[in-house]
C-alpha positions in Angstrom: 22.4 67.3 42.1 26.2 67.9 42.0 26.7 66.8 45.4 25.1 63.0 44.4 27.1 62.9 42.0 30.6 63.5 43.7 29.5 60.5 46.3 28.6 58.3 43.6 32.3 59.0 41.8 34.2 58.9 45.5 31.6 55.4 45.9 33.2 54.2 42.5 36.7 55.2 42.9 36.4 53.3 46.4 35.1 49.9 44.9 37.3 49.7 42.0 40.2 50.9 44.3 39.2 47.6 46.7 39.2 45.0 44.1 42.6 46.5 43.2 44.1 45.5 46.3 42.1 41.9 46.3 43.6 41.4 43.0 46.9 42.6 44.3 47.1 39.9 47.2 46.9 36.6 45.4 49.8 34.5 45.2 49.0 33.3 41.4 52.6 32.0 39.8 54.4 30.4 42.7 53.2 27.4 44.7 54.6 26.3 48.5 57.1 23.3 48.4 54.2 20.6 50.6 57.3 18.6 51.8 58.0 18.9 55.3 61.7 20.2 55.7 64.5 18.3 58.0 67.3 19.4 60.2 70.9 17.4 59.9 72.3 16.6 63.5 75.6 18.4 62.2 73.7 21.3 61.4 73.6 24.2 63.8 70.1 24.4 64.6 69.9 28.0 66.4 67.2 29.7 64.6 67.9 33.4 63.9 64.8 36.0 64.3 64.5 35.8 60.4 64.3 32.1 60.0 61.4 29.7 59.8 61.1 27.5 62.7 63.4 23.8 62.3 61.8 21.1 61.9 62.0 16.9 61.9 63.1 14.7 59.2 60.6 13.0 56.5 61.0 11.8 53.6 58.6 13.1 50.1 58.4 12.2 46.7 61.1 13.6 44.3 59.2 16.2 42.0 58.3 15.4 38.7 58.8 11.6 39.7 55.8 8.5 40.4 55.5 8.7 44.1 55.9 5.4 44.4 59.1 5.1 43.0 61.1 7.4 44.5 61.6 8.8 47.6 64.5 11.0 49.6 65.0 13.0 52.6 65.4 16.7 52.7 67.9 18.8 54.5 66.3 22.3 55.3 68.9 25.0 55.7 67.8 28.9 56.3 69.7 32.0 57.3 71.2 30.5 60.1 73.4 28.2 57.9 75.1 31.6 56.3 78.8 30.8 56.0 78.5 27.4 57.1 79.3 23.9 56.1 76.2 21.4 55.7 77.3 17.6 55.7 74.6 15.3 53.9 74.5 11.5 53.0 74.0 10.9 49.0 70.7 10.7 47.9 69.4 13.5 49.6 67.9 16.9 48.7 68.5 20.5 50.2 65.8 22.7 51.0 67.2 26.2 51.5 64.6 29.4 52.4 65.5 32.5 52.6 62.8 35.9 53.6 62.2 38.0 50.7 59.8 40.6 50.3 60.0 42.2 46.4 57.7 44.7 46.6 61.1 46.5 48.2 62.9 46.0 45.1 65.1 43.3 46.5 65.4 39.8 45.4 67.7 36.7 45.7 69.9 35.8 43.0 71.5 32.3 43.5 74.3 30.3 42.1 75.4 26.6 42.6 78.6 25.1 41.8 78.8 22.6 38.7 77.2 19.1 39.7 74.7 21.0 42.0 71.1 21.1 40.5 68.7 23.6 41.2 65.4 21.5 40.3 62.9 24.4 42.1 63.5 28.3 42.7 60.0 29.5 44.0 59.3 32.7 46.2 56.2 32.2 48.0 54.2 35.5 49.2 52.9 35.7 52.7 49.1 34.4 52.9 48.2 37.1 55.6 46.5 39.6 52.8 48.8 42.8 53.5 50.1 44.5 50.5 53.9 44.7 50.9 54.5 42.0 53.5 57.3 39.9 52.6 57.6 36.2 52.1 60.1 34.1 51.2 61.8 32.4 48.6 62.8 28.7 48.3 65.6 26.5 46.3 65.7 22.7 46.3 69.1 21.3 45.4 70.0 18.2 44.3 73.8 16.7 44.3 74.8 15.1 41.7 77.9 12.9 43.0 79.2 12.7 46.3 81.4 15.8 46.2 81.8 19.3 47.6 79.7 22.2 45.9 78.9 25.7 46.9 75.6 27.9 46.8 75.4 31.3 47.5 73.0 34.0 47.0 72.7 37.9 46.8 69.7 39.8 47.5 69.6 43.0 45.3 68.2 45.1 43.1 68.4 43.9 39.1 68.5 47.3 38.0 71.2 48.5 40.2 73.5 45.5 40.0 75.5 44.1 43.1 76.2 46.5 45.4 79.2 46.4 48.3 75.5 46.6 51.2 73.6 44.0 49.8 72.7 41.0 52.1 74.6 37.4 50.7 74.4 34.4 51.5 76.4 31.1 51.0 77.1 27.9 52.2 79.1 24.7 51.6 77.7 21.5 50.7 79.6 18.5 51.5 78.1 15.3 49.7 79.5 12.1 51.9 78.8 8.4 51.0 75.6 7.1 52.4 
């Protein structure tokens, strides 16, 4: 009698420890950005082992606008732009994703220099259903005024503060007339 009674516990233990880890794998509290990234010719377009793929230009609506009324192109920039300078016309919007995986701690902290907007800061976790796989995180910036601005980033640990190992990253924006 003791014996059914230790497989129905071990039976229990396993189902509630399975719908842990199904509840563990959603992706609740960030959504993708659903505009399709694009590459300046000025830009160096070598894609590092780390970085999503390049891809063309298009244009999408500007968040929180009617679609119909507005519309710009988006620059993507990922870690192959570290330490570079990105050229853009005015009137466009820079898409900048970085890999992040927070279940090691780590995450990005950014900054932008006065006149340059964050309007999104998202991380997006991997759809492939593995607890601890990383994904990545994403900033849309927006220049004010044609101008020169920075933005750079630190992946680190809150608790810890910055530390002399952690990975940055940073780049200069330089805002020309269309």
């Amino acid at each position: 009698m003791r014996t059914t009674y230790a497989f129905a516990l071990i039976g229990c233990v396993f189902i509630f420890a399975a719908g842990l880890m199904a509840g563990c794998t959603g992706t609740a509290g960030t959504a993708p950005v659903t505009e399709t990234p694009a590459v300046s010719p000025a830009m160096d377009t070598t894609v590092a082992t780390t970085a999503s793929p390049v891809q063309p230009a298009s244009t999408a609506p500007v968040a929180g606008e009617n679609a119909s009324s507005a519309t710009v192109t988006t620059l993507f920039v990922n870690a192959t732009s570290n330490g570079k300078i990105v050229t853009i016309p005015a009137g466009e919007r820079v898409l900048v994703r970085l890999n992040e995986n927070p279940t090691t701690g780590y995450t990005w902290n950014a900054t932008a220099s006065k006149g340059l907007e964050i309007i999104s800061d998202s991380y997006t976790a991997p759809d492939n259903g593995l607890i601890g796989a990383g994904g990545y995180h994403e900033w849309i910036l927006s220049p004010k005024t044609v101008d020169t601005y920075t933005f750079n980033a630190v992946s680190l640990r809150p608790w810890e503060g910055a530390q002399p190992t952690d990975e940055k990253f940073g780049f200069v924006l330089l805002v020309t007339k269309d």
